[in-house]
Structure formats: C-alpha cells, structure tokens
C-alpha positions, -999 to 999 in steps of 0.1 A, spaced: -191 726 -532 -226 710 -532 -225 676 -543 -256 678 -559 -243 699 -587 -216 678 -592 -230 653 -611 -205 625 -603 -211 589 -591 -187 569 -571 -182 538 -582 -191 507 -559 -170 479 -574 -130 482 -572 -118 479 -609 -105 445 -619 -74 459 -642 -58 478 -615 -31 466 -586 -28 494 -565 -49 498 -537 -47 538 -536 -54 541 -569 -82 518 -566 -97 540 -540 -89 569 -561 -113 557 -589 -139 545 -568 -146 580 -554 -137 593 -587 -106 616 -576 -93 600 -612 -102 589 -643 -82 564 -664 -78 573 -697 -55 542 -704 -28 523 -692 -4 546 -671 -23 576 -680 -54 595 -659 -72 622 -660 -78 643 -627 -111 650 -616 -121 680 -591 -118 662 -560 -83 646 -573 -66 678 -583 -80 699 -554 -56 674 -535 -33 675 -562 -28 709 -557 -22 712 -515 7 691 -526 22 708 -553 13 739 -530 34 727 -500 64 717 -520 61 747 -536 60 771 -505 92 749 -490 111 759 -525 104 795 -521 118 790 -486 154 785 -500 153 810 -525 143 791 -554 128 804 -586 94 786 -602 96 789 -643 81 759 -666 96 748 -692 83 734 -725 75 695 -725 83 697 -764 120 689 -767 140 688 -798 163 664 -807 190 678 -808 193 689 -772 190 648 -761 220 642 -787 248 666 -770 238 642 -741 237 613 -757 209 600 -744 187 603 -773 194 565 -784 203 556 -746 173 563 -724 152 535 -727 118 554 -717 121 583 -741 92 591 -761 97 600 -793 79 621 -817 78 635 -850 67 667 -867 51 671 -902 79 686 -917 102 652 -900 117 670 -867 120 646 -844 113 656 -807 110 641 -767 81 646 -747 101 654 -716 106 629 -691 131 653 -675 146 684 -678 185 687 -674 188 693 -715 164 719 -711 177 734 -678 211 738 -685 215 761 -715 183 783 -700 203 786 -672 228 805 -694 204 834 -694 209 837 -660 251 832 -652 279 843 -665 301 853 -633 308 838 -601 283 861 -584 255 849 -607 259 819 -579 243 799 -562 209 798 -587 184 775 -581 153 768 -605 121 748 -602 86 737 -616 60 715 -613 54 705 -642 35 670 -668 65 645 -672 61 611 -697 80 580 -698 75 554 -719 74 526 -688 72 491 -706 46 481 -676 27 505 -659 10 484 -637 10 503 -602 -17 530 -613 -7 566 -604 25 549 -588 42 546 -620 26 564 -646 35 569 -682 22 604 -679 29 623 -650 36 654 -626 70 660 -612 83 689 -593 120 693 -602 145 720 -590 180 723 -605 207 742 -585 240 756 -599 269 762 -578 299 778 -580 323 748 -566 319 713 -557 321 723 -520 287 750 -523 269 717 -543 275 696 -513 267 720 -485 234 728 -505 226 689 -513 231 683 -477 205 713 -471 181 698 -494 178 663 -472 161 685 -446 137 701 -465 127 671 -481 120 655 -451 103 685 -438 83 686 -473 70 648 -463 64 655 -427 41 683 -437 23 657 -459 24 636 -435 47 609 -444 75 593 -428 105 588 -452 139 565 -454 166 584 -466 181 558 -485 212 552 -507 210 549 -545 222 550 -577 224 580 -600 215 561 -632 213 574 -659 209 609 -643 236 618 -621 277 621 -623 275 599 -591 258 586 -561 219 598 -551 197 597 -524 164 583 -523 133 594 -504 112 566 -495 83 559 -478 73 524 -461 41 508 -477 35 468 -478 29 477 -519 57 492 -525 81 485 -553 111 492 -542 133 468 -508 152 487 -487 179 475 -467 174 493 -433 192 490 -400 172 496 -371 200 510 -348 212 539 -370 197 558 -399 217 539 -428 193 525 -458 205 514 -491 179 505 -520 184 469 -524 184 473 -558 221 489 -560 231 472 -529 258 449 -530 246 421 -512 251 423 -473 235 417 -442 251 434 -414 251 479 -414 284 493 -429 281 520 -404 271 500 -367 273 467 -377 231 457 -364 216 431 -389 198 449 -413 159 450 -420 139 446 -453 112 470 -459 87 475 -488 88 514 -498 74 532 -523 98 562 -538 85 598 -534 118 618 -539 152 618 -554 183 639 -550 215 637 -575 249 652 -576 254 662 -613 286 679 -614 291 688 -643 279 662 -664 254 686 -682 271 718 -676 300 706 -701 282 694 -731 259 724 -729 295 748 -723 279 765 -691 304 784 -678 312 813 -654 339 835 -648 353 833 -609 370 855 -590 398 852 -608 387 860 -642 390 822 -651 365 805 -670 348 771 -651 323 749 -653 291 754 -633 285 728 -610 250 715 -611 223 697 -586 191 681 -591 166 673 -567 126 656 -576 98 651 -561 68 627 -579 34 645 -573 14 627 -588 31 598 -574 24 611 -536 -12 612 -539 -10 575 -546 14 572 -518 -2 587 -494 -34 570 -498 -16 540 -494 -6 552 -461 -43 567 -451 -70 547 -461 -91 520 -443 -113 491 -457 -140 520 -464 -122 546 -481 -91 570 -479 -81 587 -441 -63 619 -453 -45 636 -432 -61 677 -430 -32 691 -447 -40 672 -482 -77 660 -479 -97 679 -513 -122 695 -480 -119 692 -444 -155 689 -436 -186 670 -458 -215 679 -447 -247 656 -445 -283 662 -442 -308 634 -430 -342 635 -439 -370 623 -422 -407 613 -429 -418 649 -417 -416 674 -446 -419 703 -418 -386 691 -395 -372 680 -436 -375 717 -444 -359 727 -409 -326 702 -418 -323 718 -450 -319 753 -436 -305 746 -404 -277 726 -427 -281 757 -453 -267 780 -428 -242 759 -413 -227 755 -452 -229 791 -456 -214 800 -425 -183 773 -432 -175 791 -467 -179 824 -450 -144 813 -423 -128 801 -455 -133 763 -444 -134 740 -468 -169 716 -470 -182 695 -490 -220 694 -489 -241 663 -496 -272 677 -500 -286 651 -530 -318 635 -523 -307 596 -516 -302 573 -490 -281 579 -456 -265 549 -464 -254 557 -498 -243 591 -482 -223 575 -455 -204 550 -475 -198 582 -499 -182 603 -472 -161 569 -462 -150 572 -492 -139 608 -497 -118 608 -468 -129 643 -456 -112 649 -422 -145 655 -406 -181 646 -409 -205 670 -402 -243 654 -406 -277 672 -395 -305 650 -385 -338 649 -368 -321 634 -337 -295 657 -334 -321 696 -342 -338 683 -310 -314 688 -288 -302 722 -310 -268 704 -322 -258 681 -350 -232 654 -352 -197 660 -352 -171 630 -361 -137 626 -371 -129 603 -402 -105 578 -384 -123 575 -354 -157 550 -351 -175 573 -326 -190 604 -332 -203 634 -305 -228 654 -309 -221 693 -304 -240 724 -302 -247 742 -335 -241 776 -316 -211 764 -298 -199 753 -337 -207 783 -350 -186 799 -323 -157 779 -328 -160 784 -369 -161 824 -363 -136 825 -332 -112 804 -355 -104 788 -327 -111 750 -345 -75 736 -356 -91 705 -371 
C-alpha cells in the first residue's frame, strides 16, 4: 500500500472526549473513526488489524472442530420472551418495524443459537456440536466512556457447544481454557484466568479472561503463589487465597474473553432435545464461550504502545514493514531513492510481505513521527546516506537504534525467506 494514494492524515492532537489511551492512539493514526459515542467506524489500517485477529481466533476454532455460520443481528421478539429477558436485560436495544414488530439488535446470540441448532441434532450421535461466528454485536451501555473498550456497537466472536451430558460440557469447557490462552499468547497477551459470575448469561459460575493494563476496568484479586484470580466484583470480600492461603494482589485488567456453563438454561425453553442411547428424550446441554474483537485491538494497544505511537507485536501489526524514502537537495541521487526504494517495494509485495510505503512528498519528520505512530514492526527508510554505502536503514519499532544493511543482502533474505521478523 502506498501511502500516497491513501489520502489520510493522522491527526496530531489526542482528542479531548476520549479516556482511553489505545483508542486515542487509534484515532490519531486514523485506524478508527468515531461516528459517536460508543460507536466507530474502521478504517483500512484498523480492520487490516482487525482482521489478523479475527483470523487467529478463527484458525484456533477450526482447530477443535468448530463450525463458522453467522447469524442475523435482527432478532424478533419473541425469541427474547421464551427467555425472559426481553424486559430483563438492561442493555437490549430495541426496535420497531413499520408494520409494529418489535425486534433486538443482537447483543448475543443464545436465543438465536439454540433453536438453529435444532437443524442440526436430534440423536445422541448428533453430539458434541460446536458453532461459531464473528460477528457486529450492540449493547445499549448507559456510559460508553472507554472507547473501543466498551462499545455500544461491537465485534464479538462467539462459539456455542452442545453436549450430550454434563460430564462431555465440563471436559470440553476445561479444553476451551487452553485454547483461549493459547488464542492470547498468539496475540501476544498475557491473561488471568479469573473467576466470575455468569450474569445474566449462564446457569452458573464463568471464567474470565483478563488481561493486566493500569486502565483497565475491571480489579482482580490475584494471588501471586498459585494461579487463583477472582474478579473483585463477584468476590466476597477476602484477603488471603482460598486455595494456598498467600495474601492476595490487586490488579487492573481489562476483559478480553468469557466462558459460561449454560446447561440447559436455553436448551429447555427452546425444547432442544436429543434422543440417547437409550431411546430417551434429554435435554442438550449447552456451552458458551466469547471473545471481544474489537475489544482486543483496544487491549492490545494498551499493552504495545509507547509515548509516540502503538508497538505491535508482528502477528497483529496492519504491515510489518513501512517503508520511507528521504530526499535530498540533488534531483539526480532524488531520482536514484525513488527507484532504488521502487524496487525494494516491489520486491517486498513479490515474497508476500506486507509494507507500507511512504512515498508522499513531505517532511522526514512528518514521516517519522507517522511511522511512530503506525506501529509497523519494522522501518525500512532509503536515504542519501545510506545508497552510498549500497544499503539502507533497517530498524525495529521498539528499539531506539537502527543498523544499516545491505540492500543485496536484504533482498536475499526477502527471497531466501529466511527473515522471521
């Protein structure tokens, strides 16, 4: 991508209505728009990050056998009454037809899930089943004030898994605390697995994913011995670890993920049966596990960024190189940068590496603070300085130094594929 046909200016002043660091940053080098309180629109550099995410999760969900479908965010009424949470879900939009149907914009999906899932059961060997999607969620939060923390319009992967006994749930939700970590380690967070309450979701107790940020909105209890953490919210208050007995820790963490045991809180209203083994009809017992995805991009630049911009880690970052071209007072050695970087951008898209490429005519500086900005892994920047000694400048985001390197020894590396970032 070449920046000059972009088109879009970062901004230089943080904007005064918003709380949140990470989405601060976010606007500033324009990876969102907002379009009012709690809600945003995702520009190219926001949703090309938006969409490693919601492309790892999704690879880890295909890993366990899980199906992708996407449901409708449209849901009638009547589907939120069996459940009786029509009148008791505080953050449920609401909506009306011209003809006077009333309907929910989706905030979840467990009155959509669980008669669909009909389609797909009806004996014992229909089991396990599990379902996903990534997929727009909206909640009518009374104060959205963390930015893409806590939207009112969001995206939310969801996966809903139906079991055949209590015993198969358990095994499987006990499976599922693995791969979510594993999902956050490939994004590169660390996560508390921490107790909770189901809400208004679950038929009992949850776990919580959470990540440790200094803005976070959540405390969690945390003992530093063992791996116990409790949400301080649910917590009955103590101080010492129910499990070693070590004075527990506060932390500030910012939720990424949820787990819940449903049971069969949904599968009865909604009559989703199976026949077992022995020709018995039974209740299907149900899981449900999230992860925000909109919410991690906020999360993790919370985690990676600096007082100049965002630090991604490789796996997320919208490019892994930018590319920079510095022009001198010569317009002979000006023409030799521009080809000379030309080539090198050519020769990146060719190994399928991803490069942003500032070639627009204004300052270094302006360039520099852009690329601080952006958070690309690595900066790649062609100069004067660096032609005459047949190389250009090679540095990584996080570090302060760069090194120069030999453009033929790059281009080796680029076409060996022997660069791992």
């Amino acid at each position: 991508m070449k920046l000059s046909e972009l088109h879009l200016k970062t901004l230089r002043e943080a904007p005064k209505d918003e709380v949140s660091q990470s989405t601060i940053l976010l606007l500033r080098a324009r990876f969102i728009e907002k379009l009012g309180a709690g809600v945003y629109n995702y520009l190219p550099f926001g949703l090309r990050t938006l969409n490693k995410i919601s492309n790892i999760i999704r690879e880890e969900m295909e890993k366990i056998g899980a199906f992708e479908v996407l449901m409708a965010s449209l849901h009638p009424r009547q589907k939120w009454e069996i459940t009786q949470r029509w009148g008791s879900f505080d953050a449920l939009f609401k909506v009306q037809s011209r003809s006077e149907q009333e309907f929910a914009l989706g905030p979840t999906h467990e009155e959509i899930i669980t008669p669909l899932a009909a389609n797909f059961i009806s004996s014992y060997k229909d089991l396990p089943l599990y379902l996903f999607q990534i997929q727009t969620k909206f909640r009518d939060e009374p104060r959205p004030k963390s930015g893409i923390l806590r939207g009112r319009e969001f995206l939310m992967k969801d996966l809903y898994s139906f079991h055949a006994s209590a015993e198969d749930l358990a095994v499987f939700y006990e499976k599922m605390k693995k791969v979510y970590v594993r999902i956050f380690k490939r994004l590169g967070l660390r996560v508390l697995i921490t107790e909770g309450s189901g809400g208004t979701f679950s038929a009992g107790y949850s776990h919580e994913f959470q990540t440790p940020v200094t803005s976070g909105e959540d405390t969690v209890l945390v003992c530093p011995q063992c791996s116990f953490a409790r949400n301080q919210e649910v917590a009955v208050k103590i101080v010492n670890c129910p499990r070693c007995g070590a004075p527990l820790e506060e932390i500030k963490c910012a939720e990424v993920g949820n787990i819940f045991q449903l049971g069969h809180k949904y599968s009865q209203p909604f009559d989703l049966v199976f026949i077992d083994k022995d020709g018995e009809k039974k209740w299907v017992e149900m899981g449900c596990y999230g992860i925000g995805v909109s919410r991690l991009l906020g999360v993790i630049g919370e985690v990676y960024h600096d007082e100049f911009g965002f630090t991604w880690p490789l796996a997320v970052a919208p490019f892994k190189y930018q590319l920079i071209t510095l022009t001198s007072g010569n317009p002979s050695i000006n023409k030799k940068i521009k080809k000379t970087a030309e080539d090198l951008y050519r020769a990146l898209l060719k190994n399928n590496e991803e490069v942003l490429y500032d070639d627009r005519d204004i300052s270094a500086g302006e360039k520099f603070k852009d690329a601080d900005l952006i958070g690309a892994p690595w900066r790649l920047v062609v100069s004067e300085k660096a032609l005459n000694q047949g190389a250009l400048e090679l540095k990584k985001r996080n570090k302060k130094t760069s090194q120069l390197i030999k453009l033929k020894k790059f281009v080796k590396i680029l076409s060996s594929k022997k660069d791992n970032g």
